[in-house]
Backbone atoms as SQL, in Angstrom:
CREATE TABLE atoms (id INTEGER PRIMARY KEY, chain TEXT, resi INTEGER, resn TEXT, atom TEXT, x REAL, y REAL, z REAL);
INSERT INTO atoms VALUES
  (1, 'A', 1, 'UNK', 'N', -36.648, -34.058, 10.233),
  (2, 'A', 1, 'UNK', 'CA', -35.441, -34.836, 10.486),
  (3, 'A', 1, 'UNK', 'C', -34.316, -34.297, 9.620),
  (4, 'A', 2, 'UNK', 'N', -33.125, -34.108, 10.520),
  (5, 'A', 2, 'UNK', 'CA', -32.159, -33.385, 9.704),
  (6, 'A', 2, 'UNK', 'C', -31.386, -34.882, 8.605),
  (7, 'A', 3, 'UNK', 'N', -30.891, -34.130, 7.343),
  (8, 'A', 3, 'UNK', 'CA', -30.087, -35.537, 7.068),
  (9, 'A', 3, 'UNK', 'C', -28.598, -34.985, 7.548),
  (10, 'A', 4, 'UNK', 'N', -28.002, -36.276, 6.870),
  (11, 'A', 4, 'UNK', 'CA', -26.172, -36.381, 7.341),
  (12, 'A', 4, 'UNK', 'C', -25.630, -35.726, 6.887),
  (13, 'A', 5, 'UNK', 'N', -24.908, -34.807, 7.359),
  (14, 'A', 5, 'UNK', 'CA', -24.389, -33.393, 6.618),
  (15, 'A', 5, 'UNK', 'C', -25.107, -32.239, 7.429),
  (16, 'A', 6, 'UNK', 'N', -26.325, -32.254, 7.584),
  (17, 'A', 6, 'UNK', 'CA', -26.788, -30.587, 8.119),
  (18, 'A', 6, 'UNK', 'C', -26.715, -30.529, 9.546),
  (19, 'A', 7, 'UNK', 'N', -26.554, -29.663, 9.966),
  (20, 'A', 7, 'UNK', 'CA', -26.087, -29.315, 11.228),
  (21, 'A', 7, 'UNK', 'C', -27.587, -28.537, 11.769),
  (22, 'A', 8, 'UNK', 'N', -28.071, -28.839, 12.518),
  (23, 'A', 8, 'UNK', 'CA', -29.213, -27.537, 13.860),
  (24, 'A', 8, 'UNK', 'C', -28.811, -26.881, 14.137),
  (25, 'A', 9, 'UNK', 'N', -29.551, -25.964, 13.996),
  (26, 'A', 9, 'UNK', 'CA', -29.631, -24.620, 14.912),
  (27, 'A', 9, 'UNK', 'C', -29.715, -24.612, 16.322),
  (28, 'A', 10, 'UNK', 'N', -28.864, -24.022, 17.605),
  (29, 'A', 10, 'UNK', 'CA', -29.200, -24.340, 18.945),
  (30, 'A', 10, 'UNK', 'C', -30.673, -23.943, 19.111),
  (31, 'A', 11, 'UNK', 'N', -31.781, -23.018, 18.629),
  (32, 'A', 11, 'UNK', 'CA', -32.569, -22.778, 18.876),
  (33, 'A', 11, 'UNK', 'C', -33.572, -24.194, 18.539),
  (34, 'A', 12, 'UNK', 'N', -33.335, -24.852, 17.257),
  (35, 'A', 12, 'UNK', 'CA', -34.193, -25.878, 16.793),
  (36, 'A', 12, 'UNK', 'C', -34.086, -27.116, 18.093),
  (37, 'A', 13, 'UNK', 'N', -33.222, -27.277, 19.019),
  (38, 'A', 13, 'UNK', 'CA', -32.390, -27.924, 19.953),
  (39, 'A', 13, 'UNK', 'C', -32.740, -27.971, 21.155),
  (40, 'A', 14, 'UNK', 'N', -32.985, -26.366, 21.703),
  (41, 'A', 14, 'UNK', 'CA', -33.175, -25.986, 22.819),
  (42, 'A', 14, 'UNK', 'C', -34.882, -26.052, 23.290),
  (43, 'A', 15, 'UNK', 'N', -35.271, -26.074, 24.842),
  (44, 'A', 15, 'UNK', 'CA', -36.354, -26.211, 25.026),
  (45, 'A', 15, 'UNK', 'C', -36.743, -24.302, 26.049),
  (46, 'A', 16, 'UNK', 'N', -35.758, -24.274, 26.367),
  (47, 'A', 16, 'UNK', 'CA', -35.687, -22.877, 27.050),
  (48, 'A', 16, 'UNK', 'C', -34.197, -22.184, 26.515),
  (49, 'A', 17, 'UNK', 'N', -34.152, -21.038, 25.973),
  (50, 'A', 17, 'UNK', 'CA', -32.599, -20.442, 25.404),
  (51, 'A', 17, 'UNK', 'C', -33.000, -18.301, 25.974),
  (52, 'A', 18, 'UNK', 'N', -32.542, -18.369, 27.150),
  (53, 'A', 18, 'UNK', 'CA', -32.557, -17.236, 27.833),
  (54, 'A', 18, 'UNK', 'C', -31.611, -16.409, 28.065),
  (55, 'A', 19, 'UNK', 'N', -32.061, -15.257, 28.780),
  (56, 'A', 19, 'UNK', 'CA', -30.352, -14.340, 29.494),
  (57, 'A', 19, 'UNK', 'C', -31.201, -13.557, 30.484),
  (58, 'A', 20, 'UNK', 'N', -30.386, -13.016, 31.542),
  (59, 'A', 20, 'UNK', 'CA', -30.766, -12.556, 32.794),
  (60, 'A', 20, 'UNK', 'C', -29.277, -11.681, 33.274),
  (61, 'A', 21, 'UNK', 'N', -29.795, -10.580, 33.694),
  (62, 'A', 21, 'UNK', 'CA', -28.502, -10.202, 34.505),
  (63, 'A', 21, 'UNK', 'C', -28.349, -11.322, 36.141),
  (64, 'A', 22, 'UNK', 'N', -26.539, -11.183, 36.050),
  (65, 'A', 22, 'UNK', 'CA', -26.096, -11.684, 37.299),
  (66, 'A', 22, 'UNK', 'C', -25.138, -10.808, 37.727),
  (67, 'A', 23, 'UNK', 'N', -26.253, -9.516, 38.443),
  (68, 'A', 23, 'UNK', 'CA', -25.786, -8.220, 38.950),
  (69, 'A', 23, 'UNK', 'C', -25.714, -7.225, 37.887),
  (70, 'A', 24, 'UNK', 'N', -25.459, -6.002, 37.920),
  (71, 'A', 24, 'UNK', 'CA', -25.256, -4.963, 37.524),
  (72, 'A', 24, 'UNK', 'C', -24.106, -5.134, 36.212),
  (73, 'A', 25, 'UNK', 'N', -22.630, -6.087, 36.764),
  (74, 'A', 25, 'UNK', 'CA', -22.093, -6.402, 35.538),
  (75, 'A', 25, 'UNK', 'C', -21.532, -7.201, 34.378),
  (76, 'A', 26, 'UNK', 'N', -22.893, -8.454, 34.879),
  (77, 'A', 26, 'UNK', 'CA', -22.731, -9.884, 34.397),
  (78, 'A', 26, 'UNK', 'C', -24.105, -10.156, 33.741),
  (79, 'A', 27, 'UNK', 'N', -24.316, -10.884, 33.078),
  (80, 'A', 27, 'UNK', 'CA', -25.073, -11.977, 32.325),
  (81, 'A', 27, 'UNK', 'C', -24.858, -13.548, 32.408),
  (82, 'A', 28, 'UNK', 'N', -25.928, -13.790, 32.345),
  (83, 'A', 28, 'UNK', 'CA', -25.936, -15.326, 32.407),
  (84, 'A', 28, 'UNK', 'C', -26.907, -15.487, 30.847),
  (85, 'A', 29, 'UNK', 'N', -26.263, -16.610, 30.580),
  (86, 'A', 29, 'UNK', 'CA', -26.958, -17.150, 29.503),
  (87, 'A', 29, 'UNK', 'C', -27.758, -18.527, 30.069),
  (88, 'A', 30, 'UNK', 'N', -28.570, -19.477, 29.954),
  (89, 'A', 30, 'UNK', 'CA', -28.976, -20.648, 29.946),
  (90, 'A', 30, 'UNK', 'C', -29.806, -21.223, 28.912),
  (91, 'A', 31, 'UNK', 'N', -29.460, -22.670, 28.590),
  (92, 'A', 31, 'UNK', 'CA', -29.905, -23.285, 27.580),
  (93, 'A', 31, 'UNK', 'C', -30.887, -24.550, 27.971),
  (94, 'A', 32, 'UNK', 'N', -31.713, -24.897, 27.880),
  (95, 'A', 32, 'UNK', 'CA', -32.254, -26.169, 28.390),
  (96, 'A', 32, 'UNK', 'C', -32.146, -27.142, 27.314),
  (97, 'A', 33, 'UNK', 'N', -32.043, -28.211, 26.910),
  (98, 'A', 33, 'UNK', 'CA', -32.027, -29.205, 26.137),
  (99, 'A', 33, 'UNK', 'C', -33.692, -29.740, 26.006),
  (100, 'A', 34, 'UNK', 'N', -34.076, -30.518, 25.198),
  (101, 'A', 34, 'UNK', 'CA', -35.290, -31.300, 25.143),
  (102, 'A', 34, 'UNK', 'C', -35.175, -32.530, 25.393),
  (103, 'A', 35, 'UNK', 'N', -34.006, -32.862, 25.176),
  (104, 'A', 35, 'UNK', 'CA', -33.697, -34.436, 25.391),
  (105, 'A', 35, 'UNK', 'C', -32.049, -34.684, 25.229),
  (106, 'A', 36, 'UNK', 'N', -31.911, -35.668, 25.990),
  (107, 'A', 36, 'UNK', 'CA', -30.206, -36.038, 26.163),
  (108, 'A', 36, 'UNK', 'C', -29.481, -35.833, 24.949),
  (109, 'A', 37, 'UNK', 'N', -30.463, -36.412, 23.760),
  (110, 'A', 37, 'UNK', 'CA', -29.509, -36.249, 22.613),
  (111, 'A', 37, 'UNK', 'C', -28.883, -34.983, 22.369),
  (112, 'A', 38, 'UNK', 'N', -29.834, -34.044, 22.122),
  (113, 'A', 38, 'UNK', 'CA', -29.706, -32.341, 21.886),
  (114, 'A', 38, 'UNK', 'C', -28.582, -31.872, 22.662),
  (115, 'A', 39, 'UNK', 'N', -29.094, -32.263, 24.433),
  (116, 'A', 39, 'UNK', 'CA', -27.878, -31.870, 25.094),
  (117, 'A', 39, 'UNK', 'C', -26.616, -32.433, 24.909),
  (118, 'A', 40, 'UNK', 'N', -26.451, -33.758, 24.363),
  (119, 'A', 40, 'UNK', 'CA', -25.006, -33.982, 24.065),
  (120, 'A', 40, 'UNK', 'C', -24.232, -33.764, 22.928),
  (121, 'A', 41, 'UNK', 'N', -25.236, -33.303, 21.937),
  (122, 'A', 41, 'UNK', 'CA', -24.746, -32.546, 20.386),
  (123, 'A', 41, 'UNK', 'C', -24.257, -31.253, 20.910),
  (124, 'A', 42, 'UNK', 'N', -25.154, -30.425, 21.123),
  (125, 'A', 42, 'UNK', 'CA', -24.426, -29.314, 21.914),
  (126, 'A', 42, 'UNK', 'C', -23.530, -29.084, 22.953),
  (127, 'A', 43, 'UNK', 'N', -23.258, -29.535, 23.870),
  (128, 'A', 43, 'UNK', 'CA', -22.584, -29.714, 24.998),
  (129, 'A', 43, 'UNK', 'C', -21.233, -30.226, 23.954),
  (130, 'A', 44, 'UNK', 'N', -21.183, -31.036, 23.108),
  (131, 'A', 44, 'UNK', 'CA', -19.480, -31.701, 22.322),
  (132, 'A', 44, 'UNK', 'C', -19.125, -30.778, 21.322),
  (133, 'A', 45, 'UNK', 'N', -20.078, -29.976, 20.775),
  (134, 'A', 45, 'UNK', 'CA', -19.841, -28.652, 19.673),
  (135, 'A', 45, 'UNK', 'C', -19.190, -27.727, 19.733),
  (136, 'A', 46, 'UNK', 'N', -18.331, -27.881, 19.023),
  (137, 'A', 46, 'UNK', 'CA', -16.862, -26.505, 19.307),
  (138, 'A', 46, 'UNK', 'C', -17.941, -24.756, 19.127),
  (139, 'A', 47, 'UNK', 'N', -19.004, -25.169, 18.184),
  (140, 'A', 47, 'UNK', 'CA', -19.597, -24.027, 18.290),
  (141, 'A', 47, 'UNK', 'C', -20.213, -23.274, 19.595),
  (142, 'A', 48, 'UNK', 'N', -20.617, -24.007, 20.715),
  (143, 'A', 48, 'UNK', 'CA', -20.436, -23.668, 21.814),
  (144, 'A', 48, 'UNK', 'C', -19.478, -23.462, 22.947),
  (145, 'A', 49, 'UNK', 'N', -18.448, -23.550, 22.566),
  (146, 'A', 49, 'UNK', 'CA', -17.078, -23.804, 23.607),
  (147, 'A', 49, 'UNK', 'C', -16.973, -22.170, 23.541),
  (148, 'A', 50, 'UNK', 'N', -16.314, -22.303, 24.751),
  (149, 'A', 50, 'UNK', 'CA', -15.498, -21.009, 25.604),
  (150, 'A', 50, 'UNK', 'C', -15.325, -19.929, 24.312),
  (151, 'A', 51, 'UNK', 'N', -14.129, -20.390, 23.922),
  (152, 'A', 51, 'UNK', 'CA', -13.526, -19.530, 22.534),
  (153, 'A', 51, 'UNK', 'C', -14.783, -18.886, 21.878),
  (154, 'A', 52, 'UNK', 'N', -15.652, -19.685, 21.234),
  (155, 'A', 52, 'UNK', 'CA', -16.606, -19.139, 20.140),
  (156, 'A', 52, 'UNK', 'C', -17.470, -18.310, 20.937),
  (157, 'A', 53, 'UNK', 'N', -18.208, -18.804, 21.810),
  (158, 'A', 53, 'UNK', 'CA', -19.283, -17.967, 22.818),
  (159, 'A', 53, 'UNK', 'C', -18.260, -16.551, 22.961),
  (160, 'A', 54, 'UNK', 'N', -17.170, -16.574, 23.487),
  (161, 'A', 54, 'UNK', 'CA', -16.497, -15.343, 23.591),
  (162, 'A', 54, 'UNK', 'C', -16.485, -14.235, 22.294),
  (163, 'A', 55, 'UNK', 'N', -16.149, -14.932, 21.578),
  (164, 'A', 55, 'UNK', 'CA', -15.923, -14.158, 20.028),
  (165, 'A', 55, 'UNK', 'C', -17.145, -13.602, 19.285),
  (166, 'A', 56, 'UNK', 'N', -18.100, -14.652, 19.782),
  (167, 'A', 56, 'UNK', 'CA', -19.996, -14.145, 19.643),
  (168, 'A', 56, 'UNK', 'C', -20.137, -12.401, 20.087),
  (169, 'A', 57, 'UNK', 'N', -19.761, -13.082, 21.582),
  (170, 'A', 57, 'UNK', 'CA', -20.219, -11.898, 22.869),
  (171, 'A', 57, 'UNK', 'C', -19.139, -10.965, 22.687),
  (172, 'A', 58, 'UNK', 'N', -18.081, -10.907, 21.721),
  (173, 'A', 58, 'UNK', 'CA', -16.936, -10.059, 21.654),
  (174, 'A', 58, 'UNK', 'C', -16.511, -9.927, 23.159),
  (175, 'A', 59, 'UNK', 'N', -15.632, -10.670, 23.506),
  (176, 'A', 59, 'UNK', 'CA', -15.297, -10.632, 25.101),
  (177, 'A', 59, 'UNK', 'C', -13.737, -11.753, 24.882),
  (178, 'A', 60, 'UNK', 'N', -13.364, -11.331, 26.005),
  (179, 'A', 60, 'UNK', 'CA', -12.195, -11.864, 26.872),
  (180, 'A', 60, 'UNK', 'C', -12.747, -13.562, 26.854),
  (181, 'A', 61, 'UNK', 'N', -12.177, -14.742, 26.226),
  (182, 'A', 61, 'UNK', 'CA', -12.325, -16.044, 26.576),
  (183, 'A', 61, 'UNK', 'C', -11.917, -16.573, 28.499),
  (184, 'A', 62, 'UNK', 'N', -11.141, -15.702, 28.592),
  (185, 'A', 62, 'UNK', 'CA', -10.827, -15.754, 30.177),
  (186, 'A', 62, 'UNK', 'C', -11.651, -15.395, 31.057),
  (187, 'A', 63, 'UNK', 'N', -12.817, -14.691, 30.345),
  (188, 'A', 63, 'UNK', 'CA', -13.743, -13.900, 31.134),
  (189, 'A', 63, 'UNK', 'C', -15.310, -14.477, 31.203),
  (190, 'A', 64, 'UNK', 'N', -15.296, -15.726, 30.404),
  (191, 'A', 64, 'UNK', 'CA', -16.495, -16.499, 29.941),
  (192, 'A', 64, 'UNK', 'C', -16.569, -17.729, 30.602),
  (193, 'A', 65, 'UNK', 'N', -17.578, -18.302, 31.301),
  (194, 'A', 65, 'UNK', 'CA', -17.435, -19.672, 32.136),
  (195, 'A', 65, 'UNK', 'C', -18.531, -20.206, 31.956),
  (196, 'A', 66, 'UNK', 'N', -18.455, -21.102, 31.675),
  (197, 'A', 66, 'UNK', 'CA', -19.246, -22.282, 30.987),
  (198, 'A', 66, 'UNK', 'C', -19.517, -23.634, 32.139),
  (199, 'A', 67, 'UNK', 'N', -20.730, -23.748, 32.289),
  (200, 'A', 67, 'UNK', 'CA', -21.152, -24.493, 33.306),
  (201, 'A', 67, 'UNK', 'C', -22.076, -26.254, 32.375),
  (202, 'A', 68, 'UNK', 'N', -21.608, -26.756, 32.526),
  (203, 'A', 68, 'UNK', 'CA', -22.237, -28.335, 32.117),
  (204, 'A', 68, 'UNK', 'C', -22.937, -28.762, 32.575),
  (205, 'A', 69, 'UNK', 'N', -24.421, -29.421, 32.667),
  (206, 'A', 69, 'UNK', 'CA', -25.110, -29.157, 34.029),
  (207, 'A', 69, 'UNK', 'C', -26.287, -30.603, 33.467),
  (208, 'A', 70, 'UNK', 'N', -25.132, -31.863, 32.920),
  (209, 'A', 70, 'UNK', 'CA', -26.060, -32.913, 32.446),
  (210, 'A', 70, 'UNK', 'C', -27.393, -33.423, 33.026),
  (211, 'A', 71, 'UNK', 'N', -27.679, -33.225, 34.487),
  (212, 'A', 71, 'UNK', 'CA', -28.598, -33.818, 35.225),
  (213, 'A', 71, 'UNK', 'C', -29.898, -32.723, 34.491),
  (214, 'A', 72, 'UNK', 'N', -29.509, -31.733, 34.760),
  (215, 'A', 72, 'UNK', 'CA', -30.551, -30.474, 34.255),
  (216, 'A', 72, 'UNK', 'C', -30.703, -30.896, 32.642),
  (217, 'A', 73, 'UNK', 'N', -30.234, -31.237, 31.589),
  (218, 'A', 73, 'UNK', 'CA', -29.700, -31.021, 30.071),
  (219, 'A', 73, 'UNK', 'C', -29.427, -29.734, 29.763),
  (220, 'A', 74, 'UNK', 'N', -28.726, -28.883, 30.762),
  (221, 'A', 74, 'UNK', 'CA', -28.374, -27.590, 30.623),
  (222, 'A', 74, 'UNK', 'C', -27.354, -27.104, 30.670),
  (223, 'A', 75, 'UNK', 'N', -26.664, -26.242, 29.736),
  (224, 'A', 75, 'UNK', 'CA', -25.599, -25.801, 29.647),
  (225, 'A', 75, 'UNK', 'C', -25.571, -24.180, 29.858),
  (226, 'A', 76, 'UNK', 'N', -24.851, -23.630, 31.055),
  (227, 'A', 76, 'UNK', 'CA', -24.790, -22.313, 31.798),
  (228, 'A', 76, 'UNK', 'C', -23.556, -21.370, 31.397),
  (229, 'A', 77, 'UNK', 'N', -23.752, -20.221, 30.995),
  (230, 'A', 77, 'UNK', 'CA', -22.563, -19.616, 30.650),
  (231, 'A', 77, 'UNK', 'C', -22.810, -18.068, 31.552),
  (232, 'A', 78, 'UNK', 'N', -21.582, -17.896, 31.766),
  (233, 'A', 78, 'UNK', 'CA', -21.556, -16.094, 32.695),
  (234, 'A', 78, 'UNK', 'C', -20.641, -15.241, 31.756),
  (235, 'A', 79, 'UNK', 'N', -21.007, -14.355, 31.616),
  (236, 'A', 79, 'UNK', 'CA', -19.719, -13.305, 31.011),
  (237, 'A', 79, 'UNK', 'C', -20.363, -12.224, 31.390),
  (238, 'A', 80, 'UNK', 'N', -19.154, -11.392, 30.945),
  (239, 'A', 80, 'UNK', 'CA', -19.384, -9.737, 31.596),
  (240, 'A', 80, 'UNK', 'C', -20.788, -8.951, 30.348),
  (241, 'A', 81, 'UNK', 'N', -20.753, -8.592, 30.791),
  (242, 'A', 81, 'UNK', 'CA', -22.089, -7.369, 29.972),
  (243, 'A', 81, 'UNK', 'C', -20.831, -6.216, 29.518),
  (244, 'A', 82, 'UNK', 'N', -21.681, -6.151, 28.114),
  (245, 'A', 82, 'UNK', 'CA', -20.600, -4.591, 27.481),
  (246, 'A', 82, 'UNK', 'C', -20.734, -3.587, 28.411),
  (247, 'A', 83, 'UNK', 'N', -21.729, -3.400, 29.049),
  (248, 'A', 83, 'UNK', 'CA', -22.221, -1.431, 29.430),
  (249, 'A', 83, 'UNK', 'C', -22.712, -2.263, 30.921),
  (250, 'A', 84, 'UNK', 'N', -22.508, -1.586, 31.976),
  (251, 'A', 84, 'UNK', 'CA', -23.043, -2.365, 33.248),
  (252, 'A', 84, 'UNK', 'C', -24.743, -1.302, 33.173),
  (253, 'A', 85, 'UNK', 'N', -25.869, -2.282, 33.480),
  (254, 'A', 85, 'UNK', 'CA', -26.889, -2.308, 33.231),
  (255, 'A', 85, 'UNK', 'C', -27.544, -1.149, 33.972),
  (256, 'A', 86, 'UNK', 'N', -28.379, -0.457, 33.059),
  (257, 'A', 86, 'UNK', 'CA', -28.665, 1.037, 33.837),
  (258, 'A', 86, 'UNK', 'C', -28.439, 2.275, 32.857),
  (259, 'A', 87, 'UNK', 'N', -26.699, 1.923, 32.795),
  (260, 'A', 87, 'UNK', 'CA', -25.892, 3.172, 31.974),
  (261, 'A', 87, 'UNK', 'C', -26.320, 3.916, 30.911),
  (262, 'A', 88, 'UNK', 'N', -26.235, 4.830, 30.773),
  (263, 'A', 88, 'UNK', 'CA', -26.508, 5.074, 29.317),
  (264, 'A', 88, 'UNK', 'C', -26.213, 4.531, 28.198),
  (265, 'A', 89, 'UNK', 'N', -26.850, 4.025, 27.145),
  (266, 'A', 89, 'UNK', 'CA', -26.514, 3.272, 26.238),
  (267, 'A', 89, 'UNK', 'C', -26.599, 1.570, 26.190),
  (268, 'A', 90, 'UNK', 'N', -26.840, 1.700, 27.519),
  (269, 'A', 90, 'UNK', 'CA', -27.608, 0.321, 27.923),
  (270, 'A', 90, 'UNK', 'C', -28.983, 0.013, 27.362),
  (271, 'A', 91, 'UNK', 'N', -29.584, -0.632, 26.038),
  (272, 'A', 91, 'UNK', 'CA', -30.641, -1.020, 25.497),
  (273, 'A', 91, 'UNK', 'C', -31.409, -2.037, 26.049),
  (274, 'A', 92, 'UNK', 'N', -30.849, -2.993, 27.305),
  (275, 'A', 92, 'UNK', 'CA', -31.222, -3.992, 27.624),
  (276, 'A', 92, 'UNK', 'C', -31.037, -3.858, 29.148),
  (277, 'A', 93, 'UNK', 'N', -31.588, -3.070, 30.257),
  (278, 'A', 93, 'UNK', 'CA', -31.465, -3.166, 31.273),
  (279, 'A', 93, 'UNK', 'C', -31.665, -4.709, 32.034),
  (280, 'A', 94, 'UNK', 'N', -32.573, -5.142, 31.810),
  (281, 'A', 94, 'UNK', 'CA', -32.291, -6.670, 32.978),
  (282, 'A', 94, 'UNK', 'C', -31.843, -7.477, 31.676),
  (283, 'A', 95, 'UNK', 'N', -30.990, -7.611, 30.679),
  (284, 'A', 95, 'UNK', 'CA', -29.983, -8.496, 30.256),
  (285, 'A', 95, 'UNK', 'C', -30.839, -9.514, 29.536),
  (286, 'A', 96, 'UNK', 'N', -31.979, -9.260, 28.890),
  (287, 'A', 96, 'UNK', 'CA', -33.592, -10.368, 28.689),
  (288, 'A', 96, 'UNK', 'C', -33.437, -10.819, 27.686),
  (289, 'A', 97, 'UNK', 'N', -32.792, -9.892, 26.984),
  (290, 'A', 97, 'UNK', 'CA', -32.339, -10.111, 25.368),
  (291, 'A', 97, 'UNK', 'C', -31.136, -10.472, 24.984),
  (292, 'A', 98, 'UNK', 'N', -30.365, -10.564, 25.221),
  (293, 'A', 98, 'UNK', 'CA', -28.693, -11.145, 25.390),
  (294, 'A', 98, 'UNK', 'C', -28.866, -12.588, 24.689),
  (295, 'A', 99, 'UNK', 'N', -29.553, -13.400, 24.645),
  (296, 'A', 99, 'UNK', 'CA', -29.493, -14.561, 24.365),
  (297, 'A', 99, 'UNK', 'C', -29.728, -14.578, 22.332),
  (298, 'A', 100, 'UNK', 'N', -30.148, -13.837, 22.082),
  (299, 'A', 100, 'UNK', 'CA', -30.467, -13.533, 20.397),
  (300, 'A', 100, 'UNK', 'C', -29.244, -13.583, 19.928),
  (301, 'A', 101, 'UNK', 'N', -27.835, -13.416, 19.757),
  (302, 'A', 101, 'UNK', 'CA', -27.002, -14.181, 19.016),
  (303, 'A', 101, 'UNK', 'C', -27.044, -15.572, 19.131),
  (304, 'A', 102, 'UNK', 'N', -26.963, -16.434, 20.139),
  (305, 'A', 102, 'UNK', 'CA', -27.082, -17.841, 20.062),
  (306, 'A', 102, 'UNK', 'C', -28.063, -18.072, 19.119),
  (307, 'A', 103, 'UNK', 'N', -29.136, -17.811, 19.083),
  (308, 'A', 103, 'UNK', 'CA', -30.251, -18.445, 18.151),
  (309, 'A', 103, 'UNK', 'C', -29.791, -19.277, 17.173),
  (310, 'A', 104, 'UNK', 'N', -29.051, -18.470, 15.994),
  (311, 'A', 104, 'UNK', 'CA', -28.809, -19.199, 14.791),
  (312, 'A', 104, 'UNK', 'C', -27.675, -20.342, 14.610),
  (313, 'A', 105, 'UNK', 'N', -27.189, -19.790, 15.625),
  (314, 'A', 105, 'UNK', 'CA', -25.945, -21.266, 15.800),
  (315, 'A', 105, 'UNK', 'C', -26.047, -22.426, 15.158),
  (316, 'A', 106, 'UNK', 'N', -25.274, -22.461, 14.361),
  (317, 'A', 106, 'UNK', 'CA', -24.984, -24.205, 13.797),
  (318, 'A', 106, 'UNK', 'C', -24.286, -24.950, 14.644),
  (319, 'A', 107, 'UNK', 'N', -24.725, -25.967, 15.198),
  (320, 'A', 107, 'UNK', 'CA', -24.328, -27.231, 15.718),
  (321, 'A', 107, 'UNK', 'C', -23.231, -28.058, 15.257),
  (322, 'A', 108, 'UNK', 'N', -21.961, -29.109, 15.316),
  (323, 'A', 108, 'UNK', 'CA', -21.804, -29.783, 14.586),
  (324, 'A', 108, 'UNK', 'C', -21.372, -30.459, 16.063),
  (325, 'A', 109, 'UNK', 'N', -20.592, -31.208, 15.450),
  (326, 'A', 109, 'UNK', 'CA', -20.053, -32.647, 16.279),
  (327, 'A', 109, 'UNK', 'C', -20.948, -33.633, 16.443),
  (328, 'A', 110, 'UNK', 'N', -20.927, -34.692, 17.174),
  (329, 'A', 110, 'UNK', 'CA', -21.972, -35.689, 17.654),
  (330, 'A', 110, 'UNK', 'C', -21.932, -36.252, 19.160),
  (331, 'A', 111, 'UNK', 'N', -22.646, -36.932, 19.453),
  (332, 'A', 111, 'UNK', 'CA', -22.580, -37.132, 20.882),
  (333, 'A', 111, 'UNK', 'C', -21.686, -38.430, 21.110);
């Protein structure tokens, strides 16, 4: 049990925290929640908003879309991939691993 003051990790949070290509020059991220609470700590956390996820993924905030998906407790994000998948210098052809910056994420806000 966290006390008042410490913030979770999205990983401590999450019940599924993945990435997948969506095509050749996109990624999808998805997060599953364990329970409503989790999903609504995260889902109100500036640490997950547009801006930060962008600045994570070093990307365009215009280029990042963020999907809310309360019925699921899942929160969906798309952005572009650095290298379109294949290329040389591409380390991650189907996009599997993409999700390893989120891990350590600190949480804050409340539901």
């Amino acid at each position: 049990m966290l006390s008042s003051g410490e913030h979770p990790t999205l990983a401590s949070l999450a019940r599924v925290l993945r990435s997948k290509n969506a095509g050749p020059t996109l990624l999808t991220i998805d997060i599953f929640f364990q329970d409503a609470a989790g999903y609504a700590q995260a889902a109100a956390s500036p640490a997950l908003s547009v801006p930060a996820v962008a600045a994570l993924y070093q990307t365009d905030p215009a280029q990042v879309q963020r999907h809310l998906l309360p019925t699921l407790l899942a929160i969906k994000y798309a952005l572009p991939r650095r290298l379109c998948a294949g290329t040389p210098g591409d380390g991650d052809v189907y996009g599997a691993q993409q999700h390893a910056p989120m891990l350590g994420i600190l949480l804050d806000g409340a539901p």
